[in-house]
N, C-alpha and C positions, 0 to 999 in steps of 0.2 A: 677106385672109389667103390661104396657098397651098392650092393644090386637095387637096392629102394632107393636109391641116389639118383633117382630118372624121374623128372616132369617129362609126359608127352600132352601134347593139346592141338586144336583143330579151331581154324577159326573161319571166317564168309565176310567179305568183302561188302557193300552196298550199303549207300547213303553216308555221311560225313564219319561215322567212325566203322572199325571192323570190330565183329562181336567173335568172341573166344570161348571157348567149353577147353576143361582141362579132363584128360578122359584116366590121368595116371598122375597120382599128387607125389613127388619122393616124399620120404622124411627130412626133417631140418638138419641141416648139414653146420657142423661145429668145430670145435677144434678139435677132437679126440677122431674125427673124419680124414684131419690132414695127414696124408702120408709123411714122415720124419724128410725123405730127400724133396719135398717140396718148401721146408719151412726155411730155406733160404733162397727159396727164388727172390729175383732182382728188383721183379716185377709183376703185380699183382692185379686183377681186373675181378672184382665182385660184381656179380652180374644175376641174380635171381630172376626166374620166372615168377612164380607163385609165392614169393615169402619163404621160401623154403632153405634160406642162407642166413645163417645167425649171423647181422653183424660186427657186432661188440664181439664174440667169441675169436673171430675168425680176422679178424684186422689188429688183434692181438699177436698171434700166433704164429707171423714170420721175422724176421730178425730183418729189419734194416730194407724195408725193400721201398720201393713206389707203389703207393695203393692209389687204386681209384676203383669209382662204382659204377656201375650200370644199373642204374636203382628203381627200376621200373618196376622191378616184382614186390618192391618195396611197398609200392601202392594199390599193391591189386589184393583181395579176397577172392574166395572161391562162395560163390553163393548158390542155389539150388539147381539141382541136378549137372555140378562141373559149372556153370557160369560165371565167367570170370568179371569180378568189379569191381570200379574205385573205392580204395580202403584207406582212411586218414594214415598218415606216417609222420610220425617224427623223429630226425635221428638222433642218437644219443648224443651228446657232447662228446665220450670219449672217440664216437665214432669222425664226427666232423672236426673233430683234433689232429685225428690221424689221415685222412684222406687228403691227396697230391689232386685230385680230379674226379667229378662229379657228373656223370650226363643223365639228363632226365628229354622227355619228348614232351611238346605241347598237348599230346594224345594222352601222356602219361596224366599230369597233371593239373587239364581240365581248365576250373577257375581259379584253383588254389597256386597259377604262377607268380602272385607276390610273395607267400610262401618259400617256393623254389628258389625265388633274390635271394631272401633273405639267408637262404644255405648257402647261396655262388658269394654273398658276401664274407661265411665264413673259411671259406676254402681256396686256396689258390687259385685252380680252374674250375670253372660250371660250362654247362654246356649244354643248353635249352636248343633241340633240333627240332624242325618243322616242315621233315619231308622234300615237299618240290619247291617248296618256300627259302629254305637255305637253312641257317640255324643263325643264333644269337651264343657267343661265344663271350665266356666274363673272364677275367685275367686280373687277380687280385680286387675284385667287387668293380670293375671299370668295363663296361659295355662294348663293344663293338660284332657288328654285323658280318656274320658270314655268308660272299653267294652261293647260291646253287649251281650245279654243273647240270646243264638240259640233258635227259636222258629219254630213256625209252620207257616206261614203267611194266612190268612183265608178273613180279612177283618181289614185293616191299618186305616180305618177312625177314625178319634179322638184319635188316638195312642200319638198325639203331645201334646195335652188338659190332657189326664192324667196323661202323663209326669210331664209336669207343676202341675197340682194337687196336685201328689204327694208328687213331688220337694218340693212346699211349706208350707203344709202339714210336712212332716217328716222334713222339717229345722226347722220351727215355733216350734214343740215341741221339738228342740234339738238335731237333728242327726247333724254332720257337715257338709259342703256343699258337702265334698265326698260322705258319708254315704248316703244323699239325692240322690244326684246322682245313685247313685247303688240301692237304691231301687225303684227310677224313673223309672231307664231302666230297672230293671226288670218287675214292674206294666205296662208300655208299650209294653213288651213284652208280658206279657199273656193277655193284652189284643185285641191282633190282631189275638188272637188263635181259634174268634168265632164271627160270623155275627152280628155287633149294638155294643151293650153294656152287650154281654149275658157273655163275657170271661172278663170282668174289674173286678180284682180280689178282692175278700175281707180279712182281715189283715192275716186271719191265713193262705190263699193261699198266700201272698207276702211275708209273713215272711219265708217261706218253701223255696220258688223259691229265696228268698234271701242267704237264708243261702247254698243252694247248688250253688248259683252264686258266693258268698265269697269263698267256699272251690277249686272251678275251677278257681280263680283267681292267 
């Protein structure tokens, strides 16, 4: 990818949300971005920080694969000096045409999760996450609750990214969009159990914490 193809940001912790300053904005990133041997990947996961992922460009421009979003950056602006804030979004048609799966965070989307329904009603899967709370999991516009796996909380950044990850990951090769689910929230769970990316689990730790998440269910 091009060298201005990097968001970095820094955010603090305290009181019911975390406040974010973005300190490096990339440029938007489009179809003339994609390198040719990525535009038949099988499987696709949009996932912007700051607005900086053209969607309609770029959910175009693979041949035949599973899309889904991580559409958080969707809703953020950059306001004074780096500050990052909720910013209205609405997806395009073409975009929620093409989209297999959807995750948005209660953090994301504030008061406007009627809004968010009303996108999980147009897409196969949505998938409204709420942390220690568990998440709300929609499968053809039809509700059901997902619980949470008790962890240790250490460091939550990109808890929501590997959700999704996984999410699409274990549907792609065939769990159902429950089974996904449950082993999403558990991968998001061990992964906030350790500062970065040093607690994002690998298969034989997911599949452990899985299976003792099924028997406590």
């Amino acid at each position: 990818m091009p060298a201005d193809a990097t968001t970095t940001f820094e955010y603090a912790t305290g009181g019911k949300r975390r406040t974010m300053h973005v300190t490096t904005a990339a440029r938007p990133l489009g179809e003339a971005d994609l390198p040719d041997d990525w535009r038949a990947a099988p499987l696709v996961l949009l996932a912007p920080i700051i607005d900086e992922v053209d969607p309609s460009g770029l959910v175009t421009a693979f041949t035949n694969p599973t899309v889904a979003a991580a559409a958080q950056g969707w809703l953020r602006a950059l306001g004074p000096g780096g500050a990052v804030e909720p910013a209205p979004w609405t997806p395009s048609e073409l975009l929620l045409d093409r989209l297999q799966a959807i995750f948005l965070s209660v953090e994301d989307v504030g008061d406007r999760a009627p809004t968010a329904v009303d996108w999980f009603q147009r897409i196969p899967l949505g998938v409204l996450t709420a942390g220690a709370a568990g998440a709300l999991l929609y499968v053809n516009g039809e509700r059901y609750e997902v619980q949470p796996r008790r962890t240790r909380e250490v460091d939550a950044t990109g808890a929501g990214d590997v959700f999704a990850a996984t999410f699409v990951i274990r549907y792609h090769f065939g769990d159902d969009p429950w089974e996904a689910a449950a082993a999403a929230a558990c991968a998001a769970s061990l992964s906030v159990e350790a500062e970065g990316w040093n607690a994002v689990p690998e298969r034989a730790a997911l599949d452990a914490a899985l299976a003792r998440y099924r028997d406590n269910g």
